[in-house]
LOZA-143807 format. One record per residue (C-alpha): x, y, z; residue number from 1. Coordinates in steps of 0.1 Angstrom, whole numbers, padded with zeros to 4 digits. Example, Ala and Ser with C-alpha at 12.3 -4.5 7.8 and 13.67 -1.06 7.14 Angstrom:
// residues 2
+-------+-------+-------+-----+
:    px :    py :    pz :  nr :
+-------+-------+-------+-----+
:  0123 : -0045 :  0078 :   1 :
:  0137 : -0011 :  0071 :   2 :
+-------+-------+-------+-----+
***
This chain:
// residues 127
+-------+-------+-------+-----+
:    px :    py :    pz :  nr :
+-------+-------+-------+-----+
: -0256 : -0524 : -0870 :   1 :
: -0268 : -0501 : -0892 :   2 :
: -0252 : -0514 : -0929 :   3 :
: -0256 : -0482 : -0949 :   4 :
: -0231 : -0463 : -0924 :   5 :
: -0195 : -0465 : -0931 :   6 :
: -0173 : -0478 : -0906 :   7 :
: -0146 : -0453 : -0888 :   8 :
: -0144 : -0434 : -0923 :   9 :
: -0121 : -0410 : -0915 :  10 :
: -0090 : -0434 : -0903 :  11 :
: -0101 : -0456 : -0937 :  12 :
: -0099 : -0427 : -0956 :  13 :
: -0063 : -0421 : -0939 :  14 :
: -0049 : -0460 : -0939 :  15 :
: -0063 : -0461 : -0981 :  16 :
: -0041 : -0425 : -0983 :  17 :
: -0010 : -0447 : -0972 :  18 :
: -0014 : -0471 : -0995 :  19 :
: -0018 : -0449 : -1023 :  20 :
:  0012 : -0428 : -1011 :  21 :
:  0037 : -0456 : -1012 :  22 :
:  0028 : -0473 : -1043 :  23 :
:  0036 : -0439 : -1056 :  24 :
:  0069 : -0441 : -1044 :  25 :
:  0079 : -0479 : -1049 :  26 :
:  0054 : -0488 : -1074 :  27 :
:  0043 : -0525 : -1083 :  28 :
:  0069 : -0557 : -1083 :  29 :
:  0082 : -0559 : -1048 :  30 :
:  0075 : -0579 : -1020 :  31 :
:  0050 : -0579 : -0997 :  32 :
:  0072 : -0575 : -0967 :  33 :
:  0085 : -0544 : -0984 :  34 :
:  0050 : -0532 : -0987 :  35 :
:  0047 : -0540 : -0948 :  36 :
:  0079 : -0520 : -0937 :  37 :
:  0069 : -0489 : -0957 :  38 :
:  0034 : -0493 : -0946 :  39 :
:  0047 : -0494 : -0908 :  40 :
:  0068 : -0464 : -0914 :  41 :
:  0042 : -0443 : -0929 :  42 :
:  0016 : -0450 : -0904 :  43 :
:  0044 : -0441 : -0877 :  44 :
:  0046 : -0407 : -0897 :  45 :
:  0009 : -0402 : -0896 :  46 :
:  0011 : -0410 : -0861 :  47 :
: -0013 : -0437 : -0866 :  48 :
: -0014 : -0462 : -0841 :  49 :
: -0009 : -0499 : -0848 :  50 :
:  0000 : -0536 : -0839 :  51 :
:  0021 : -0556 : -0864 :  52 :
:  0014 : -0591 : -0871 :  53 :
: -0010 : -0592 : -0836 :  54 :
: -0017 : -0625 : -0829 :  55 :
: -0053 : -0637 : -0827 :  56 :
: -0057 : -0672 : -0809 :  57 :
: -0089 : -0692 : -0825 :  58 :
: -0109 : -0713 : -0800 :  59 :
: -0132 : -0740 : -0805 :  60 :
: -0149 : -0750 : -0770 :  61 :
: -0128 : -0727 : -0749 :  62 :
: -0095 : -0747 : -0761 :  63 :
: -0072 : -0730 : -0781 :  64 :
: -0070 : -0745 : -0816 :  65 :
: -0048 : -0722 : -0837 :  66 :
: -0038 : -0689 : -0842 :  67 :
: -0043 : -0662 : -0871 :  68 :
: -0019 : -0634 : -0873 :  69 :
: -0028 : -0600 : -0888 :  70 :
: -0005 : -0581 : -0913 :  71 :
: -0018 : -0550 : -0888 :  72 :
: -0041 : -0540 : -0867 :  73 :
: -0049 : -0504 : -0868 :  74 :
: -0058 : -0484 : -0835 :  75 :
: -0075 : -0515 : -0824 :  76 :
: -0100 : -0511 : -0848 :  77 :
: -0091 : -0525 : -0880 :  78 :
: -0074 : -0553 : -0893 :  79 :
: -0054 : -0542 : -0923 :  80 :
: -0042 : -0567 : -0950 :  81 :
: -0018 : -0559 : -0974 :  82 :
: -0015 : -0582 : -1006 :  83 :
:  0009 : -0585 : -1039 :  84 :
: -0011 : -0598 : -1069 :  85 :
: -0023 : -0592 : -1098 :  86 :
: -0060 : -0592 : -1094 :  87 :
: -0084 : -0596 : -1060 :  88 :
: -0088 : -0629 : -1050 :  89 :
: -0120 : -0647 : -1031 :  90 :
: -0096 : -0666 : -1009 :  91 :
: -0080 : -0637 : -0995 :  92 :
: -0116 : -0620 : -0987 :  93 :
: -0124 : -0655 : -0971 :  94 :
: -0091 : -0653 : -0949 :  95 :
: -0097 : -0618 : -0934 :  96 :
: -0136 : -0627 : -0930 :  97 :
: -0123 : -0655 : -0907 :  98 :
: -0101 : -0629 : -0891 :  99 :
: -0130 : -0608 : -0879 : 100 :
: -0153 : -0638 : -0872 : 101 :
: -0121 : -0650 : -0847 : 102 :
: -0116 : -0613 : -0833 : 103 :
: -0143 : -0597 : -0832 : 104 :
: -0134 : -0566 : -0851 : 105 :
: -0158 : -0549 : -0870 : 106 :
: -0138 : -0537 : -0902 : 107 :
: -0110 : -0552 : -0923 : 108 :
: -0093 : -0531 : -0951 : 109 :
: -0077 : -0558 : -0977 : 110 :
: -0051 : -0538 : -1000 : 111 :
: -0038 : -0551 : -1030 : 112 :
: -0007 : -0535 : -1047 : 113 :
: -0013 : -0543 : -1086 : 114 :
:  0002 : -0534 : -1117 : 115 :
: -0025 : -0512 : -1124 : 116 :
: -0023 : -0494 : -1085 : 117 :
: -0040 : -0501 : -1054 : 118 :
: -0068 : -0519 : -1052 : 119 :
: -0086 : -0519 : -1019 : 120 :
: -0117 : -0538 : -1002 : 121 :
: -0135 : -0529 : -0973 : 122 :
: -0149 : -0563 : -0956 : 123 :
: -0172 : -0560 : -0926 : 124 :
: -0181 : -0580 : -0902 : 125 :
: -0221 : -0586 : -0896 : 126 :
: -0219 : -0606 : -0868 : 127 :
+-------+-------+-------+-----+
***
């Protein structure tokens, strides 16, 4: 893979937008399953494919062991976490790493809603 190309850009550019565009509307302080609801609905309005908390099955010597599931997964492309805190966390980029380990999936989006506005990582997977 080459690392100095960005991933499906233009539907990162669009799922970023719709982050941005509801914390304009509801701002900081609610709860994350609010976030998820209006980030659904938005994505519905952008006609925007996705999967809500798609279940990914983790296997350890072709057993099933657990399960993971994903806040969203956009056009079956990218996992999309959304997150209400303060600041970024390293657990949180740990926890969607292991999500695309388990999956598969090349890109992750992690979105934080913050007091100061979205904050937003892009995490890749380089396996």
């Amino acid at each position: 893979m080459d690392e100095t190309k960005i991933i499906y850009p233009e539907l990162s550019y669009k799922i970023i937008g719709v982050a941005f565009k509801i914390f304009n509307e509801i701002g900081f302080g609610m709860s994350e399953k609010f976030y998820q609801k209006a980030f659904a609905k938005e994505l519905d309005k952008e006609k925007i494919s996705y999967e809500k908390e798609k279940c990914i099955k983790l296997n350890y010597q072709d057993q099933n062991i657990g399960s993971y599931f994903l806040d969203f997964l956009i056009e079956d492309k990218i996992i999309v976490e959304l997150k209400v805190r303060p600041r970024f966390g390293y657990v949180h980029i740990r926890q969607v790493l292991s999500y695309l380990r388990s999956s598969g999936y090349k890109l992750a989006i992690l979105i934080y809603f913050t007091r100061d506005g979205v904050k937003y990582r892009r995490i890749i997977n380089t396996k």
